[in-house]
OpenMM code with the backbone's topology and positions (N, CA, C; nanometers):
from openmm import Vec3, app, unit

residues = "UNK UNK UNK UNK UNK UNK UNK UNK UNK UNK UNK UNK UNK UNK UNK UNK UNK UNK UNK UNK UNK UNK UNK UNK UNK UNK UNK UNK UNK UNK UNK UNK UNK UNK UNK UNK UNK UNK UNK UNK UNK UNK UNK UNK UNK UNK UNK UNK UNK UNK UNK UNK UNK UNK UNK UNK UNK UNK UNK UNK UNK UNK UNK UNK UNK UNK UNK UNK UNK UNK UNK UNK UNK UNK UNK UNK UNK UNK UNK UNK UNK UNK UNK UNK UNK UNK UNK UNK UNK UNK UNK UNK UNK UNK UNK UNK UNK UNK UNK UNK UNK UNK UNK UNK UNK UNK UNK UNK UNK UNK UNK UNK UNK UNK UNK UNK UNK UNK UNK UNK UNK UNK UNK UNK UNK UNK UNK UNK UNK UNK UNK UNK".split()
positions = [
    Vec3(0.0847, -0.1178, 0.0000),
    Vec3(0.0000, 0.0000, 0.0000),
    Vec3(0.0886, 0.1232, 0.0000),
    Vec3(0.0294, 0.2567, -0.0883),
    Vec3(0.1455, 0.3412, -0.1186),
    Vec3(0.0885, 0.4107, -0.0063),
    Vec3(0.1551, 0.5302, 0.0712),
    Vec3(0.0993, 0.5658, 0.1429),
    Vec3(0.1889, 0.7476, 0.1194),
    Vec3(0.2675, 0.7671, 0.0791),
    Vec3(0.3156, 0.8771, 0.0719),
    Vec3(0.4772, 0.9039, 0.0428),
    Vec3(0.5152, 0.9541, -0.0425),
    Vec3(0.6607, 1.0052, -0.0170),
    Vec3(0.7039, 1.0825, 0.0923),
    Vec3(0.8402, 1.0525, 0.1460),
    Vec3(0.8976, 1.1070, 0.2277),
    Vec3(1.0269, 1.1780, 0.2076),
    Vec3(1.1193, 1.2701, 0.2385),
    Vec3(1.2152, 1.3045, 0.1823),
    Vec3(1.3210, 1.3393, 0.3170),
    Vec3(1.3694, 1.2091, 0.3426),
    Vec3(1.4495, 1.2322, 0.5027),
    Vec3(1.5697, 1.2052, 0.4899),
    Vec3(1.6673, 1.2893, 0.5563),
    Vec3(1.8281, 1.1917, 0.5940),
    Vec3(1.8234, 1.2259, 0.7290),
    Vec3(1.9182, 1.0789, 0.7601),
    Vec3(1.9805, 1.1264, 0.9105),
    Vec3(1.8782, 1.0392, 0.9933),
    Vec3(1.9056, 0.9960, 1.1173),
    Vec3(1.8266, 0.9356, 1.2162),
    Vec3(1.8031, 1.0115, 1.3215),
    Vec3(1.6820, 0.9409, 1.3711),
    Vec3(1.5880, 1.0029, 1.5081),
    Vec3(1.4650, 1.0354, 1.3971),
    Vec3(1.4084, 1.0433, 1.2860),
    Vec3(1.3064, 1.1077, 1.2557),
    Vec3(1.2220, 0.9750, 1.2559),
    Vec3(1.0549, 1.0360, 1.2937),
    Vec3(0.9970, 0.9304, 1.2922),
    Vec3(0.9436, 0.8757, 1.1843),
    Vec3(0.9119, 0.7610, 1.2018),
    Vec3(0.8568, 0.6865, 1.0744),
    Vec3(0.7585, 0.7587, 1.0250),
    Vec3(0.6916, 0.8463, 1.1116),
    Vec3(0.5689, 0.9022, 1.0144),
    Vec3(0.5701, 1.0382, 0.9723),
    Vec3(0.6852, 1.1091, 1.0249),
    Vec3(0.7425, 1.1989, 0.9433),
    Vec3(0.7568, 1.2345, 0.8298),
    Vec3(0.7232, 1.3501, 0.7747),
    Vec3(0.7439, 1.3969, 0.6573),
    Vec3(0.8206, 1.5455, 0.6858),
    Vec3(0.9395, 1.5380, 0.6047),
    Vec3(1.0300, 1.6369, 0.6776),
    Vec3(1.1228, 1.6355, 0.5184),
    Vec3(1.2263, 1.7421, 0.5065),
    Vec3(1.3351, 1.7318, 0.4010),
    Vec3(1.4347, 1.7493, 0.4895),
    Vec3(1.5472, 1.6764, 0.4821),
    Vec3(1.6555, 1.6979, 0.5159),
    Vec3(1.7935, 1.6910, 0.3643),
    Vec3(1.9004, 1.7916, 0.3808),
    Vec3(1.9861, 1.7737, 0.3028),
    Vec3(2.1244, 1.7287, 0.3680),
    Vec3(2.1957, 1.6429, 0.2334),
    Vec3(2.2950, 1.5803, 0.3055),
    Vec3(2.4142, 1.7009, 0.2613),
    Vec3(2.5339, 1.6209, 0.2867),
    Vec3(2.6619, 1.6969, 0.1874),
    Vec3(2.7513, 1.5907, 0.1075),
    Vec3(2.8518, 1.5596, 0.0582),
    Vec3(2.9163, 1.5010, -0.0310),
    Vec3(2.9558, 1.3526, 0.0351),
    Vec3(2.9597, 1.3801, 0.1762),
    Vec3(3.0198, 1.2930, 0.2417),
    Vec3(2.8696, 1.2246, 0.3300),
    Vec3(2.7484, 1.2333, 0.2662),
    Vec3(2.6266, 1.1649, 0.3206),
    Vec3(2.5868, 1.2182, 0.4881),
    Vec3(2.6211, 1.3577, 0.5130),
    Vec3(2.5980, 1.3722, 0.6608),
    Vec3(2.5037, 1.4501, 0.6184),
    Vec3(2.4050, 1.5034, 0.7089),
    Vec3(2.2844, 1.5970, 0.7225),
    Vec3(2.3617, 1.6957, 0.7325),
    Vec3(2.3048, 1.8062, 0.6296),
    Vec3(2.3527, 1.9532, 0.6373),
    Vec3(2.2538, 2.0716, 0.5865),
    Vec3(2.2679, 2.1816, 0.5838),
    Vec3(2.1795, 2.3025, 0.5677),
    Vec3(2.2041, 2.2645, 0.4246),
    Vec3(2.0470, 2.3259, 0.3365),
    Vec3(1.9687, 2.3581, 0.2339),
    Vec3(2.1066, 2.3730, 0.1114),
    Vec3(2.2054, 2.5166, 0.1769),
    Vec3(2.2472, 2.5932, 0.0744),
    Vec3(2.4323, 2.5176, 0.0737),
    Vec3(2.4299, 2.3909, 0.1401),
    Vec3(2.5317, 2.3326, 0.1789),
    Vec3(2.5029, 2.1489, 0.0860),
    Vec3(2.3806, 2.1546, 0.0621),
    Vec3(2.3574, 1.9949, 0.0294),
    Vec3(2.3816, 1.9835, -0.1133),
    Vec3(2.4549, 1.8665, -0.1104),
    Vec3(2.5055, 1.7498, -0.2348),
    Vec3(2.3709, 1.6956, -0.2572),
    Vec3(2.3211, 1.5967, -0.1622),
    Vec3(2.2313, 1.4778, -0.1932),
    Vec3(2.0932, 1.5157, -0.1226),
    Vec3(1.9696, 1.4544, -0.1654),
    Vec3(1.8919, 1.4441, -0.1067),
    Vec3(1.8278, 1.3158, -0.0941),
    Vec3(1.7549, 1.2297, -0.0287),
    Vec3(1.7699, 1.1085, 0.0092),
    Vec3(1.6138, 1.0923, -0.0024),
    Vec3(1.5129, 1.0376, -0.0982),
    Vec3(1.3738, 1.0070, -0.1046),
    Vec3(1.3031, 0.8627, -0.0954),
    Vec3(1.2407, 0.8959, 0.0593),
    Vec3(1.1330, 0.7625, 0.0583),
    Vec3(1.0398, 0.7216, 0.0658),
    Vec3(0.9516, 0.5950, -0.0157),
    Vec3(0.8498, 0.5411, -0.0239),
    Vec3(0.8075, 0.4400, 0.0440),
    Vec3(0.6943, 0.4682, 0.1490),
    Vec3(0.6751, 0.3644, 0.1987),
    Vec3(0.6469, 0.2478, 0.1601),
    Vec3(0.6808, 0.0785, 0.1305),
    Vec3(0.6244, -0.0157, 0.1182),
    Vec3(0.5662, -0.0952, 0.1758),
    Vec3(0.5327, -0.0682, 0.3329),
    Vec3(0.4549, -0.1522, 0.4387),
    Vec3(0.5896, -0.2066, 0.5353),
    Vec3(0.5202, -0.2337, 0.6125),
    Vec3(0.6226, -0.3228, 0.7177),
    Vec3(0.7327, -0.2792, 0.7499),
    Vec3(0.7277, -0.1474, 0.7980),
    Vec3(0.8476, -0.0484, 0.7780),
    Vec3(0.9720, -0.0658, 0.7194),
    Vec3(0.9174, -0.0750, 0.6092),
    Vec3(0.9992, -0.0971, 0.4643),
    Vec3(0.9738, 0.0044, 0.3476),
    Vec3(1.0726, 0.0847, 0.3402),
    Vec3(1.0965, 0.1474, 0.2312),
    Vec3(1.1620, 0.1408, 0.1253),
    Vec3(1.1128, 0.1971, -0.0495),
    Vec3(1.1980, 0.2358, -0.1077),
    Vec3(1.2626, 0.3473, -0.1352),
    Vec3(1.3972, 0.3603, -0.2045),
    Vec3(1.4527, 0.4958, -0.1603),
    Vec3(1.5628, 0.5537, -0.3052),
    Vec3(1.5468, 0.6813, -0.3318),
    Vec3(1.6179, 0.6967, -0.3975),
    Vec3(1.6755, 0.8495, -0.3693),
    Vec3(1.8283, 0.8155, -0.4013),
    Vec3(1.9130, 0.9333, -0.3512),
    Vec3(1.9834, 1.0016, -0.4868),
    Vec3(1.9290, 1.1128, -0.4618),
    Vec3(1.9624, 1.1860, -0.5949),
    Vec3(2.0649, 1.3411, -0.5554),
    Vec3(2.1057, 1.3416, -0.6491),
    Vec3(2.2220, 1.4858, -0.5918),
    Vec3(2.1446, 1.6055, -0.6305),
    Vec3(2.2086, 1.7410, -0.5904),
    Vec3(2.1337, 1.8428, -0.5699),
    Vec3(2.1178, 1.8789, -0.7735),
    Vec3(2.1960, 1.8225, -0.8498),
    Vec3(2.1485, 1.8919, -0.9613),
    Vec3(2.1166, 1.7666, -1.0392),
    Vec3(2.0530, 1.6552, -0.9903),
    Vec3(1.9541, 1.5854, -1.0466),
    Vec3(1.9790, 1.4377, -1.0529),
    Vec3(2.1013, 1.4111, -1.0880),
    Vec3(2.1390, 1.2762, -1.1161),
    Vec3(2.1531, 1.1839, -1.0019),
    Vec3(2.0481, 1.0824, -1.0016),
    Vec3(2.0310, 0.9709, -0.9644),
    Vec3(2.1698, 0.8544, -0.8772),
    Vec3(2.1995, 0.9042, -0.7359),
    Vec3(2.3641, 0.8128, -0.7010),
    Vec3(2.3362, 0.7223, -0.6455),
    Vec3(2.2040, 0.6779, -0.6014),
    Vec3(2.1813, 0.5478, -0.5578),
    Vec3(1.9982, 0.5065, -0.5676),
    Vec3(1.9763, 0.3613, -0.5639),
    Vec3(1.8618, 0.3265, -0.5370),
    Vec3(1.8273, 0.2079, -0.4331),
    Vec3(1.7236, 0.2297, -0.3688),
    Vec3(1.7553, 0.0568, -0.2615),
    Vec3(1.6127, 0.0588, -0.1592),
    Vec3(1.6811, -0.0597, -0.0480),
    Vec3(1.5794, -0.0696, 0.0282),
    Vec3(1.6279, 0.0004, 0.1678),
    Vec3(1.5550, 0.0510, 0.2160),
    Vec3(1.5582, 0.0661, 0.3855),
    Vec3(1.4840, -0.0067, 0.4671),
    Vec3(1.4902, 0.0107, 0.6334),
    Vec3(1.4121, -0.0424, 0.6963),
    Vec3(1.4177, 0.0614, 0.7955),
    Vec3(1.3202, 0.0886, 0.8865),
    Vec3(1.2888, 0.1981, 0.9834),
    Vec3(1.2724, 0.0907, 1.1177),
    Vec3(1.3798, 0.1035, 1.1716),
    Vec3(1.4404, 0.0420, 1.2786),
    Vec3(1.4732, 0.1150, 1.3999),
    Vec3(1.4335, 0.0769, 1.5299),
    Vec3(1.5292, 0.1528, 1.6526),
    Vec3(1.5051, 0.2991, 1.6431),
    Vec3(1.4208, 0.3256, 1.5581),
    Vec3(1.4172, 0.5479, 1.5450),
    Vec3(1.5104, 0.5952, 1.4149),
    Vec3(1.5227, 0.4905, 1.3622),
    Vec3(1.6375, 0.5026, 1.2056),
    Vec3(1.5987, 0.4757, 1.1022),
    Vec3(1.6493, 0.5173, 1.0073),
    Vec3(1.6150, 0.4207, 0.8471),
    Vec3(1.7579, 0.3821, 0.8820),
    Vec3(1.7790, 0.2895, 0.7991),
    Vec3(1.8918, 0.1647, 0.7757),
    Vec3(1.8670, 0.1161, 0.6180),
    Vec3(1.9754, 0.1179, 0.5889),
    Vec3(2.0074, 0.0455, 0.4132),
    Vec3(1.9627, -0.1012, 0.4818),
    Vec3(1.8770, -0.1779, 0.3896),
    Vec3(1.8573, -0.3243, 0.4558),
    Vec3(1.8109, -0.3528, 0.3084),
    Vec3(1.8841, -0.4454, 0.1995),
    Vec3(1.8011, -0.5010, 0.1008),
    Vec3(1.9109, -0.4233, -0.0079),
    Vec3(1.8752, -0.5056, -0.1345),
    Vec3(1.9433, -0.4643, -0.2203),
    Vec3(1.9631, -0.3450, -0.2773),
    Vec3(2.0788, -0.2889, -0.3520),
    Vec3(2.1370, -0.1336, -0.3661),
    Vec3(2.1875, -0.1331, -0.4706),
    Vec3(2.1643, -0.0408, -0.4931),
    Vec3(2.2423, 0.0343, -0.6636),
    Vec3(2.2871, 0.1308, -0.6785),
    Vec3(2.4033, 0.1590, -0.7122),
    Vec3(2.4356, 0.2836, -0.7070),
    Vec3(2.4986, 0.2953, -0.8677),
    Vec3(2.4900, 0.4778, -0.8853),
    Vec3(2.5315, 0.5223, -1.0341),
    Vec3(2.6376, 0.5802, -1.0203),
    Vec3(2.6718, 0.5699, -1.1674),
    Vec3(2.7755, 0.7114, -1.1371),
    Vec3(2.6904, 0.8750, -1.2180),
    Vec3(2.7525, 0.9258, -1.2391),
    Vec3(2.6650, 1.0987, -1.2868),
    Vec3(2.6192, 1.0671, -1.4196),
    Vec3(2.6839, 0.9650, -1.4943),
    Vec3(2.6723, 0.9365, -1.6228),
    Vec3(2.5419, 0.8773, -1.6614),
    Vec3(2.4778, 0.7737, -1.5379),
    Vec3(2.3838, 0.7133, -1.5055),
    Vec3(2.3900, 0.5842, -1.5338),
    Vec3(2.5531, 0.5273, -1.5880),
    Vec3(2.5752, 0.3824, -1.5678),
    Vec3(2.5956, 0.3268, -1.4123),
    Vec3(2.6129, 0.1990, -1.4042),
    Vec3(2.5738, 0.1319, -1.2536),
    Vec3(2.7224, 0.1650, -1.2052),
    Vec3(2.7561, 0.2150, -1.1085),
    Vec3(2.9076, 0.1992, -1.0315),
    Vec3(2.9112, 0.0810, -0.9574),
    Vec3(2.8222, 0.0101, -0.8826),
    Vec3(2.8244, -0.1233, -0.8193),
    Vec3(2.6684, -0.1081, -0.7841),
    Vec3(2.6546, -0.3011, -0.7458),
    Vec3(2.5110, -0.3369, -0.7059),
    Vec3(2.5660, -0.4467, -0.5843),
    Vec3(2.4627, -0.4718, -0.4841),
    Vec3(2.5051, -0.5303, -0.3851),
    Vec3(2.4119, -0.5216, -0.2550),
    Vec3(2.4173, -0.5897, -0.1738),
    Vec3(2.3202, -0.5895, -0.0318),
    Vec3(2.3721, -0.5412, 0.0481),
    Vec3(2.2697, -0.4686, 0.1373),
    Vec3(2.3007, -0.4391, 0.2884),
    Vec3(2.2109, -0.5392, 0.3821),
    Vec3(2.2242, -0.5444, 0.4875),
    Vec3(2.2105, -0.5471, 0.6117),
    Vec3(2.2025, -0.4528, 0.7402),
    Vec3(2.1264, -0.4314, 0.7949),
    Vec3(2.0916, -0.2922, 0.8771),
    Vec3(2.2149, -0.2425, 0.8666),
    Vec3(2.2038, -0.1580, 0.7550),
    Vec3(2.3414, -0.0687, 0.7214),
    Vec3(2.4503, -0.1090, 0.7146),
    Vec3(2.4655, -0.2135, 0.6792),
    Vec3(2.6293, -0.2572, 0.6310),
    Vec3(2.6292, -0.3506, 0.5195),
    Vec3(2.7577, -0.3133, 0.4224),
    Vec3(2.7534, -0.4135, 0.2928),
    Vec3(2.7643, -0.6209, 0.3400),
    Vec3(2.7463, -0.5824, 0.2805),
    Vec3(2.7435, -0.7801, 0.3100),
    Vec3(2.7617, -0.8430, 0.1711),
    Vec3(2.8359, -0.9880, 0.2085),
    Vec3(2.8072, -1.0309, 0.0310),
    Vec3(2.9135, -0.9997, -0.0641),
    Vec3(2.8677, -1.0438, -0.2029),
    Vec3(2.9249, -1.0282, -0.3388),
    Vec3(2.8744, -0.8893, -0.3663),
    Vec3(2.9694, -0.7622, -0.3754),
    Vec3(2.8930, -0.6383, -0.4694),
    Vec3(2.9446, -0.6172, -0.5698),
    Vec3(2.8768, -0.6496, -0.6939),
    Vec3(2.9774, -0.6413, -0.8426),
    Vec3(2.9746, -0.4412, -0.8320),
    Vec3(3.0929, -0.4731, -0.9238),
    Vec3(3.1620, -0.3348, -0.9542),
    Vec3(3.1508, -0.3476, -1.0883),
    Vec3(3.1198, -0.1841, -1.1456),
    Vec3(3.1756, -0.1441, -1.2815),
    Vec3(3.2671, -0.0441, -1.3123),
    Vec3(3.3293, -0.0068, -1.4280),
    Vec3(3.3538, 0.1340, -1.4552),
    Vec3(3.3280, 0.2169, -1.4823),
    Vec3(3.3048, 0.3475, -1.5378),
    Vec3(3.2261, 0.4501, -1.5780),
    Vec3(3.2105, 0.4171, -1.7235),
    Vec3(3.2629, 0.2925, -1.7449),
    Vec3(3.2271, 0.2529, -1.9403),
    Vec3(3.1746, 0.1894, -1.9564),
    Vec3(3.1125, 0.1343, -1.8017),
    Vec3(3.0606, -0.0254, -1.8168),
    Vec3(3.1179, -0.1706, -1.8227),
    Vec3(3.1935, -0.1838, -1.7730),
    Vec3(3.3030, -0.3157, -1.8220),
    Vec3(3.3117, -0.3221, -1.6248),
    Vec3(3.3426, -0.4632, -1.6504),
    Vec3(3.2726, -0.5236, -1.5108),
    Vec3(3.4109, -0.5086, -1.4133),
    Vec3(3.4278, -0.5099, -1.3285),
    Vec3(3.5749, -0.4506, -1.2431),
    Vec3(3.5568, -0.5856, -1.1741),
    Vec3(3.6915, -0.6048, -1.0778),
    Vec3(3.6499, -0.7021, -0.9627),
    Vec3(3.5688, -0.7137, -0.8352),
    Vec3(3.4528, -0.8101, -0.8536),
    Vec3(3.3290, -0.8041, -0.7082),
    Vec3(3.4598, -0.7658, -0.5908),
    Vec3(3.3845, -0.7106, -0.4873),
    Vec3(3.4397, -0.6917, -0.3623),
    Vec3(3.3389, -0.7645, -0.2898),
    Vec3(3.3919, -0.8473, -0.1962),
    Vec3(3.2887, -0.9353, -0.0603),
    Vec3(3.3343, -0.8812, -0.0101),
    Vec3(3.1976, -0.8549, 0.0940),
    Vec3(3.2099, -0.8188, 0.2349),
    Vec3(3.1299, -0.9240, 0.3388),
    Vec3(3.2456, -0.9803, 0.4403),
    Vec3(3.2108, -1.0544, 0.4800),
    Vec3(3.0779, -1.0477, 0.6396),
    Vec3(2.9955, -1.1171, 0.6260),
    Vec3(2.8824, -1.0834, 0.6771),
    Vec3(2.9374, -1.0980, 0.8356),
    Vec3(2.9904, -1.1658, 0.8628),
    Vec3(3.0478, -1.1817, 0.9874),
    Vec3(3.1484, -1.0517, 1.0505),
    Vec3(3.2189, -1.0130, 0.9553),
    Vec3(3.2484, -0.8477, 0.9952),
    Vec3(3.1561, -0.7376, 0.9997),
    Vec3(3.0206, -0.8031, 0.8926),
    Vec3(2.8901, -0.6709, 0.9433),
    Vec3(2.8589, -0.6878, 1.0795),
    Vec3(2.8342, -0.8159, 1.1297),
    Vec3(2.7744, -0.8640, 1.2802),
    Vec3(2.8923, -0.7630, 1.3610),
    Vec3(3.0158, -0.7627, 1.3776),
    Vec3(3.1275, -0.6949, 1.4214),
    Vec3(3.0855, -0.5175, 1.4510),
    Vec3(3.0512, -0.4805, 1.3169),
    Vec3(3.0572, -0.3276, 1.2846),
    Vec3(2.8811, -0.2969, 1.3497),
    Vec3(2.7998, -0.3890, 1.3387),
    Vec3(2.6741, -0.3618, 1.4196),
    Vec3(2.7051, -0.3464, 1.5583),
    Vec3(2.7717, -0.4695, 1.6052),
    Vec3(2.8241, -0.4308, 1.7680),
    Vec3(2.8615, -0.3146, 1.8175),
    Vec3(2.9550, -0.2529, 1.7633),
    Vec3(3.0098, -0.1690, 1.7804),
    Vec3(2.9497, -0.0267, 1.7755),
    Vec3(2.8830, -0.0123, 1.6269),
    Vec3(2.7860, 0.1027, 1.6252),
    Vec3(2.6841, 0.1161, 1.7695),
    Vec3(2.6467, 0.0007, 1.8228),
    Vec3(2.5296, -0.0379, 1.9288),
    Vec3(2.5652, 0.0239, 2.0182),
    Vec3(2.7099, 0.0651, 2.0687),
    Vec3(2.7395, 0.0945, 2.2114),
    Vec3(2.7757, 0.2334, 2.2176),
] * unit.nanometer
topology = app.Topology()
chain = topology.addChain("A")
for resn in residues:
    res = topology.addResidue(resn, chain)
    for name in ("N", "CA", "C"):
        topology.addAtom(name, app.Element.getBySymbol(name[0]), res)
């Protein structure tokens, strides 16, 4: 069930929030006249979103799933990211915010680079840690 776009970065906002926040180059929340990215989401039920993050002059740098967790969105579910050109720079999974897995890589020409794994057992690691 669609229920509304949302346009949020950053955690603590609530799930039923409708708010804009802007990021900067480096994905942190920042003022209006300071933002790179802006970060857009659709609810899909089960506090599950889809999401797409687009830069301040249009082009498309990522697409994926979230999950609204703990007072957060979290990358959880598969991801895509572009480059400005609008070919794929890599595709790959998260896990409440961390890569996990096989993420194939490309180049900006398209020609396939070497996958990078990330091993899921170092996400369990980097969750710990964020926790405390």
């Amino acid at each position: 069930m669609w229920v509304g776009t949302m346009i949020l970065m950053g955690g603590g906002l609530s799930a039923h929030s409708q708010d804009v926040n802007y990021l900067d180059s480096q994905m942190k929340e920042t003022k209006k006249r300071q933002a790179s990215f802006v970060r857009e989401l659709t609810e899909l039920g089960n506090d599950t979103y889809s999401a797409r993050i687009t830069s301040a002059d249009g082009w498309v740098k990522c697409e994926g799933i979230y999950v609204f967790l703990e007072g957060k969105f979290m990358e959880h579910g598969e991801f895509v990211f572009y480059y400005p050109s609008g070919q794929i720079e890599s595709k790959g999974k998260y896990e409440y915010g961390v890569k996990v897995g096989s993420w194939e890589r490309y180049t900006t020409g398209g020609t396939r680079k070497a996958d990078r794994f990330y091993d899921p057992e170092s996400a369990n690691l980097i969750r710990n840690v964020m926790k405390q």
